[in-house]
N, C-alpha and C positions, 0 to 999 in steps of 0.2 A: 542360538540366538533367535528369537522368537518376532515376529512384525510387532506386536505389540510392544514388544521390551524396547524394540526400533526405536518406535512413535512415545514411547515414555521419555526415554532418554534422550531422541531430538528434542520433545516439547521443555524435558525440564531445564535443557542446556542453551535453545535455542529458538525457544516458545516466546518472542513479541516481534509484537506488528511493526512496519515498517512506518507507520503512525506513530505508535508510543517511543519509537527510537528518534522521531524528528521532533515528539512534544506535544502531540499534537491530541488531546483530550478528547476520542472520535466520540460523538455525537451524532443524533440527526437531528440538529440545527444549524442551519448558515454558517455561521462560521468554522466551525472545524470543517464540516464537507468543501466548504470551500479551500482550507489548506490541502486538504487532502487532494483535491483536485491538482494543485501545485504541485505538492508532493511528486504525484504521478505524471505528470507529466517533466517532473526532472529527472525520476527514475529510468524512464522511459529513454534516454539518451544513450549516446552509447559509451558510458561512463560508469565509474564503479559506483555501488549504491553507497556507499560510508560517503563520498564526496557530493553525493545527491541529498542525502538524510544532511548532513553537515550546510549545505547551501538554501537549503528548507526553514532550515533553524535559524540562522542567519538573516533570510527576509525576514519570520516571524520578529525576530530577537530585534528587528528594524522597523516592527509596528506594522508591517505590510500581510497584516494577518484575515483582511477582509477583500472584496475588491473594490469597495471604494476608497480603502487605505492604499489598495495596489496602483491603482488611477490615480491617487492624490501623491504619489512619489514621481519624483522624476528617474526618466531613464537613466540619469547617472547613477541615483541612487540604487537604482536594483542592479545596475552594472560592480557596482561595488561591494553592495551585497552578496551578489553571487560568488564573483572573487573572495570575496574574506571563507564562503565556506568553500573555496578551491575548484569553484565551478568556470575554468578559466576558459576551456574549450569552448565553450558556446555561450559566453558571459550575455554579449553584444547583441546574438539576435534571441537567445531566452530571454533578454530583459526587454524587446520588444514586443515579443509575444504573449508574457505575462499583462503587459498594460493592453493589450489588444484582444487576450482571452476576456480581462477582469470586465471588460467593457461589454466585452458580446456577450457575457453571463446576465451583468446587469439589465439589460437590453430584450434579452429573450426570457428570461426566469428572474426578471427583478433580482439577482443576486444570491440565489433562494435553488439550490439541487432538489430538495425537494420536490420542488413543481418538475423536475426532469423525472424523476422518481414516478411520480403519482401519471403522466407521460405515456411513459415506458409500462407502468403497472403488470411488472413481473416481466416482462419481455427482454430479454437481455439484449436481442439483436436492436431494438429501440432504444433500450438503453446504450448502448454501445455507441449506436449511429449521433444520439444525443453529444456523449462526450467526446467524439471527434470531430465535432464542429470547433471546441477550441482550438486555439491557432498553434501549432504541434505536437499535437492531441495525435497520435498514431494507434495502431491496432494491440501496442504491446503496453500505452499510455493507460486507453481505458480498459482492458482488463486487468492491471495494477490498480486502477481505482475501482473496480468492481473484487477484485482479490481481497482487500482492505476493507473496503464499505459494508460487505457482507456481515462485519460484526455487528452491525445496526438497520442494514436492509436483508433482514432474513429470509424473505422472499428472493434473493440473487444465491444462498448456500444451499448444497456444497457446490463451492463454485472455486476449481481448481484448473490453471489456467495449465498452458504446454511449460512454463518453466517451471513452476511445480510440479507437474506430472516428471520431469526429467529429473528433477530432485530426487522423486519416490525411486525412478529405477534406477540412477546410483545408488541407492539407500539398498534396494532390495527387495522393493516394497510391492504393495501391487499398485495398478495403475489404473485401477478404477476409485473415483470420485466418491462413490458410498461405503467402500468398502475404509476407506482410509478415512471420512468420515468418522464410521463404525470403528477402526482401531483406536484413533482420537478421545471419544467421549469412552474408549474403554480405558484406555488411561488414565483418564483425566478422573475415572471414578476410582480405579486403582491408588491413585494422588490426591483424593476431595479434600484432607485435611490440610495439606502444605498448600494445594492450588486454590482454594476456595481466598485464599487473601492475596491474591494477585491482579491486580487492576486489570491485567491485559488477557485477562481471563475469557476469549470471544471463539472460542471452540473452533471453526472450519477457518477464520482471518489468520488463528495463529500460526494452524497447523501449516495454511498456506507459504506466511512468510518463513516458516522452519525450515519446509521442504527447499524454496527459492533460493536460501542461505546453502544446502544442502547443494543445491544445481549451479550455485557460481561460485563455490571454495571447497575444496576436494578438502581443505584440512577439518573442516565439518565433518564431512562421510568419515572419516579416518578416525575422529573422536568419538564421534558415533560408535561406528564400529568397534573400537576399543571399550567402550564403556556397557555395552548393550548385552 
């Protein structure tokens, strides 16, 4: 079993973003960076990501897909939203947080990552420092949002955070950033005719959330390893 055969068989079995599994059509305009923002910060919890991605969907599915739609809901309503996607544990003060992030975005960056983006200009540590100003914004918040965003801020890749890396060495994999990089896009050309029609096709974002899948479900590694 070869790393490369590895990283083929994660990417084909377990190759999308935690983005396209909430819906979320990443962009670098306002609005999807701003779900993604959400996103990350409910992945960030100490809750399963299927009940994070599931609770994401649900606000969006509720119109709260901007933050001045996030601002224009009332706390019950994001209280309920979270619930419906099983975000029961921290319903009450996530749905404070969210009207209290969407506000301080609006306020500092007109609502617009971007402007946090151009900021930071290639900086991660600014970047970083940028998105833990939102209000439960933590250290594992924004680098799930820079893990993700990289497929559209290519100055942030290879940008492979500790719970990816922890993915790669239950995988087997090595545990440097380039090199796993390098096995990725050798895949990925090993596969250009089935992978070239896949939306979520964002080379270092995917490989990211593969590995992550990789680092919090042993029965990943184990199909992995049976297939590879």
């Amino acid at each position: 079993m070869t790393a490369r055969r590895t990283v083929e068989v994660l990417l084909s079995r377990y190759g999308t973003t935690y983005a396209a599994e909430a819906g979320i059509r990443l962009r670098n305009t306002p609005q999807p960076l701003y779900q993604l923002l959400v996103l990350s910060d409910l992945l960030s919890a100490r809750i399963r990501a299927s009940v994070a991605v599931a609770a994401a969907r649900a606000l969006f599915a509720h119109g709260m897909r901007s933050p001045d739609r996030m601002i224009g809901s009332t706390w019950q309503q994001r209280v309920d939203a979270l619930g419906e996607g099983g975000y029961r544990r921290y319903d009450e003060r996530t749905a404070t947080q969210l009207g209290n992030g969407a506000e301080l975005l609006l306020v500092e960056y007109g609502g617009d990552l971007r402007r946090l983006r151009k900021e930071a200009d290639g900086d991660l540590d600014i970047l970083r420092s940028g998105l833990r100003r939102t209000p439960g914004m933590g250290p594992a918040g924004a680098d799930i949002f820079i893990r993700e965003v990289q497929a559209v801020w290519p100055e942030t890749a290879p940008f492979l955070d500790g719970k990816a890396l922890q993915g790669a060495e239950k995988l087997g994999l090595p545990a440097s950033p380039a090199k796993l990089a390098q096995l990725a896009e050798q895949a990925e050309q090993a596969e250009q005719a089935e992978q070239a029609e896949q939306a979520d096709d964002h080379g270092p974002a995917v490989l990211a959330a593969a590995l992550v899948r990789a680092a919090l479900d042993k029965h990943v590694v184990d199909d992995v390893a049976a297939r590879a």
